[in-house]
N, C-alpha and C positions, 0 to 999 in steps of 0.2 A: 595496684599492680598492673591490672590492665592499661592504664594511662601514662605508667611509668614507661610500659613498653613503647606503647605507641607513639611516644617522644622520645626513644630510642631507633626506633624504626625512620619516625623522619628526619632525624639528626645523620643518622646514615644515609638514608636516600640524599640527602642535601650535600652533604659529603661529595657523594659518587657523581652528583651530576656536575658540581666544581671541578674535581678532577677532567670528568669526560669533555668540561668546556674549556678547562685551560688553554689561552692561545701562546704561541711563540713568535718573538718577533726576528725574523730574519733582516738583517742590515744589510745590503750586497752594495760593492760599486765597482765598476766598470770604466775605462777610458773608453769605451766604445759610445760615439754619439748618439742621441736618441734617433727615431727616423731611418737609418740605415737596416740594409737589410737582417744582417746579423742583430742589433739591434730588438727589431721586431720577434728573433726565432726565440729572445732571453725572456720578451716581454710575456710571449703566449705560454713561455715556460712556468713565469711568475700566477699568470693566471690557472695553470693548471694545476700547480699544488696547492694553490689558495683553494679551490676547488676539491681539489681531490681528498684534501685534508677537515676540509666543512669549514674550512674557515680557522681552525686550529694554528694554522701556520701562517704567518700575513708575514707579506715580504715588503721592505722599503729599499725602492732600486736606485740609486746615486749614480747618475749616468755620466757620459762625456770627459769625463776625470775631474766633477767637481770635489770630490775629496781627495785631489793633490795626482802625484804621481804614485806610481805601481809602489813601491817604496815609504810612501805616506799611507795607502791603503793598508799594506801590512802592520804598520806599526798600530794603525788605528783598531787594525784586527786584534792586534796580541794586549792591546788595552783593552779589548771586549768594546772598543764607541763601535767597531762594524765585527761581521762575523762571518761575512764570505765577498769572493770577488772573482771577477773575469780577468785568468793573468794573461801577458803573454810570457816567453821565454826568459825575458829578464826578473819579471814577477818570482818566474818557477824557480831559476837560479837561487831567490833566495830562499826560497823554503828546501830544496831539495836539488843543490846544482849537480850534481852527474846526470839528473834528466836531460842535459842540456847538450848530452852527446847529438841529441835527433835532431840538432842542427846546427853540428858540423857541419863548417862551408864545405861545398864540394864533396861529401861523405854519400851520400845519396843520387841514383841516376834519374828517377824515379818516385813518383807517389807508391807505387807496390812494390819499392825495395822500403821504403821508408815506415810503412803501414808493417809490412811484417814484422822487423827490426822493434816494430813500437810495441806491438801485438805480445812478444816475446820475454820485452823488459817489463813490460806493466806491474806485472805483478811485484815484485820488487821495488818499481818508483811506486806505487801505492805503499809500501809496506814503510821507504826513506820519507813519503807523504807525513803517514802520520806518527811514524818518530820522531820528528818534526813540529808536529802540534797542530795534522791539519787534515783533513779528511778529502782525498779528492776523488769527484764526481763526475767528473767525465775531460775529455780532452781534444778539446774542438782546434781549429788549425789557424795561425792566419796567414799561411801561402807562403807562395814565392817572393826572396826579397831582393828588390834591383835598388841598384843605387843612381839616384834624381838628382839633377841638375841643374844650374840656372844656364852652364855654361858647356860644350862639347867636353864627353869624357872617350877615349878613342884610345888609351893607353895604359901604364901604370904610372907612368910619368907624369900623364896630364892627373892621375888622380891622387899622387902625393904634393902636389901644384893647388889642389883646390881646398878649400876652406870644408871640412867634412863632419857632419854633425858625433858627436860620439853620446848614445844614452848615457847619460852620468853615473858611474858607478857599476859600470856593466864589466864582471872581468873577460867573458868570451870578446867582448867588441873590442876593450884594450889590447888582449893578448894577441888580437889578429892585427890590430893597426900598428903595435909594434914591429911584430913579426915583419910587416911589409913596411916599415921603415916612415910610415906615416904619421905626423903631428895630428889628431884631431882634436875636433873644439866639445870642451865636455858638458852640455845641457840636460837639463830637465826635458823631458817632450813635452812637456806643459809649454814651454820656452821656443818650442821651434818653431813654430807658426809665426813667430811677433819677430823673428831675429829673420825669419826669409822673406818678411814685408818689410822690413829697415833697412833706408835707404845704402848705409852702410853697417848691414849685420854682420855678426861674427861667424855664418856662415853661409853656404853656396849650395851645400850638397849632402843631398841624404839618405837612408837606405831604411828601405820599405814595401811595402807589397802596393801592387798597383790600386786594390782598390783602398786599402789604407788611406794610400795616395789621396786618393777622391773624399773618402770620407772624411780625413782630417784638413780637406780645403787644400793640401800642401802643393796638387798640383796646379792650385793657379798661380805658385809663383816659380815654377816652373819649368823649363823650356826640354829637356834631355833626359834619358832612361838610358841605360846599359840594356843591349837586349836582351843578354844571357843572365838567371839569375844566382845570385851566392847560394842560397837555400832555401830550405823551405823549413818557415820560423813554427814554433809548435804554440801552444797554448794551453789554458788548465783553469779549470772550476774547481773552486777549492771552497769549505768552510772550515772554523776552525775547529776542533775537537771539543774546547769546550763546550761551544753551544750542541756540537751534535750530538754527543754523548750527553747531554741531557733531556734530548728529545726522546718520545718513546719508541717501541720499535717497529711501529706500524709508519709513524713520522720518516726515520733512518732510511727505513727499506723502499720507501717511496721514493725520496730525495737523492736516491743511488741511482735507483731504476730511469727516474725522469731525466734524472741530470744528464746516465749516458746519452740519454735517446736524443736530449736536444744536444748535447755537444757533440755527437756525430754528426747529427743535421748541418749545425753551424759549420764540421769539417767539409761535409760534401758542397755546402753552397758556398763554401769558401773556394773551392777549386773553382765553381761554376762562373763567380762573381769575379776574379781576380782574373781568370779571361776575358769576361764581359767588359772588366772595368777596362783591361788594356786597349780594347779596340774602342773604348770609350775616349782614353787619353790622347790615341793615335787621330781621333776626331777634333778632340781640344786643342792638336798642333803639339804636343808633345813628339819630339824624335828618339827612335829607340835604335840607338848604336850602338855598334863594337859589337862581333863578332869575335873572339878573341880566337887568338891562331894555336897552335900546338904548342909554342917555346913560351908564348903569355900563361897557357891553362899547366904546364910543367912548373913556372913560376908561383902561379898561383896555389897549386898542391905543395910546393916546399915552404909556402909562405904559412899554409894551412896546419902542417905537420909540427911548422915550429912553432905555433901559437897553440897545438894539441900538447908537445910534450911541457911547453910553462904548464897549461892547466891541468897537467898531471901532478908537475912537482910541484904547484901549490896545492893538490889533492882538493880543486874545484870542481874537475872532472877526472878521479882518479884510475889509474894506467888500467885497473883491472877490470871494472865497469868502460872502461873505453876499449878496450881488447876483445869484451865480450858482445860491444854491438859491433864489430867489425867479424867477429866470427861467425856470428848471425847473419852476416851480412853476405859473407863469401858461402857460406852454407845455402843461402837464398839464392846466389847468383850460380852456383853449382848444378841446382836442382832446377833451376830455369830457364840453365843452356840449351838450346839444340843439338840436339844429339846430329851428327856428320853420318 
């Protein structure tokens, strides 16, 4: 009897301590290059749940978009080969596009109309997150987007004239290059690096945030910026619900907490770095024109409006979720005025 137990007793303890060792493997990938600064804020993230978890949790980070594009990552996600990634806006579109209002061209004056506005819907894109199948963890930024050039862009003219990169598959970037009457060339971004060193590639010009610019090399081929930028493009850390939901709940609550803490980070050094990087550009010979005048930026909002209501009546970005960051928006601008 007594030995019966006592081989009950370590059958349980052996038990308990499997359990308390079980690791989980997190898959994550990122088009963001290794080395860059954002880069490094995901890396120390990686090390700190590894950590924080005893090792419980090991992450395998696939950087610079060697598993494909934003597009290829998801699909890889929803087959369980990966289980989280760094989006940006086009990523987020598919899991949950009415997020996709917080970068409406021209929609925002500001970092603090746009942080409000984001502040307000969250709860709700988290909630579209993971009806969706996906759990998101924080929401880091990547900036202001100008559109780059090999050759002067000073017009709308000159820029329905140039050969213009389109993300493949992106419906905000279609519905606005229709709207303004422009053919663009539809790539992979895996693909636009190798198409703006060819000697005749299929395009000229692109839009992106300045330090993007840098980091994906694109500004050494080249030569022109818009100074004024369309928006300011959003981003999102996401895992997929299956793996999260079966982590336990000391794992969950950590990966929530840590994830905000570094995806803010990455927001703040994003605004820091994408200034940095412009006066960096501005050194590399890049030119940054067009000032757009009053009847161009009048243009550019009807251009804007009618590429808002397609994405209404395709219900990509529908009317009522688009109605309600705009009343959030006047509500902010209300309460922010000077009083006379």
């Amino acid at each position: 009897m007594v030995l019966r137990t006592l081989i009950l007793f370590i059958a349980i303890f052996s038990s308990s301590q499997v359990v308390a060792k079980e690791t989980y493997i997190l898959k994550f990938a990122t088009l963001l290059p290794t080395g860059t600064a954002w880069s490094i804020i995901l890396d120390n993230w990686v090390k700190e749940i590894e950590t924080k978890s005893q090792g419980r949790l090991k992450v395998k980070m696939y950087s610079g978009g060697v598993m494909g594009d934003e597009p290829d990552v998801l699909r890889k996600i929803r087959k369980n080969q990966l289980q989280g990634g760094l989006f940006t806006g086009y990523g987020i579109g598919r899991i949950y596009s009415p997020a996709r209002v917080l970068e409406m061209p021209f929609l925002f004056k500001n970092t603090s109309e746009s942080d409000y506005v984001r502040d307000q819907l969250m709860p709700e894109i988290e909630i579209g997150f993971k009806q969706n199948g996906f759990e998101l963890l924080g929401w880091p930024e990547v900036g202001f987007i100008h559109f780059f050039s090999q050759h002067k862009i000073e017009s709308i003219d000159d820029m329905k004239k140039s050969r213009i990169w389109l993300w493949q598959g992106d419906p905000l970037g279609e519905a606005f290059f229709k709207a303004a009457d422009i053919s663009p060339v539809p790539l992979s971004i895996i693909d636009v690096y190798s198409q703006l060193s060819a000697k005749h590639g299929s395009i000229d010009t692109v839009y992106i945030s300045t330090f993007g610019a840098i980091g994906l090399q694109w500004h050494t081929k080249l030569k022109y910026s818009t100074n004024i930028s369309v928006t300011n493009a959003i981003g999102g850390l996401v895992i997929s619900n299956r793996f999260f939901d079966k982590l336990p709940k000391d794992l969950q609550q950590m990966l929530k907490t840590t994830g905000k803490i570094m995806s803010d980070k990455i927001r703040k050094n994003a605004r820091f770095e994408n200034e940095r990087s412009r006066n960096l550009l501005e050194r590399y010979g890049i030119q940054f024109l067009w000032d757009w005048n009053d009847q161009e930026m009048k243009e550019f909002l009807r251009i804007r409006d009618q590429a808002a209501k397609h994405l209404e009546n395709t219900d990509y970005i529908p009317a009522s979720f688009s109605n309600k960051a705009r009343d959030l928006l006047e509500k902010y601008r209300i309460s922010h005025t000077p009083k006379k």
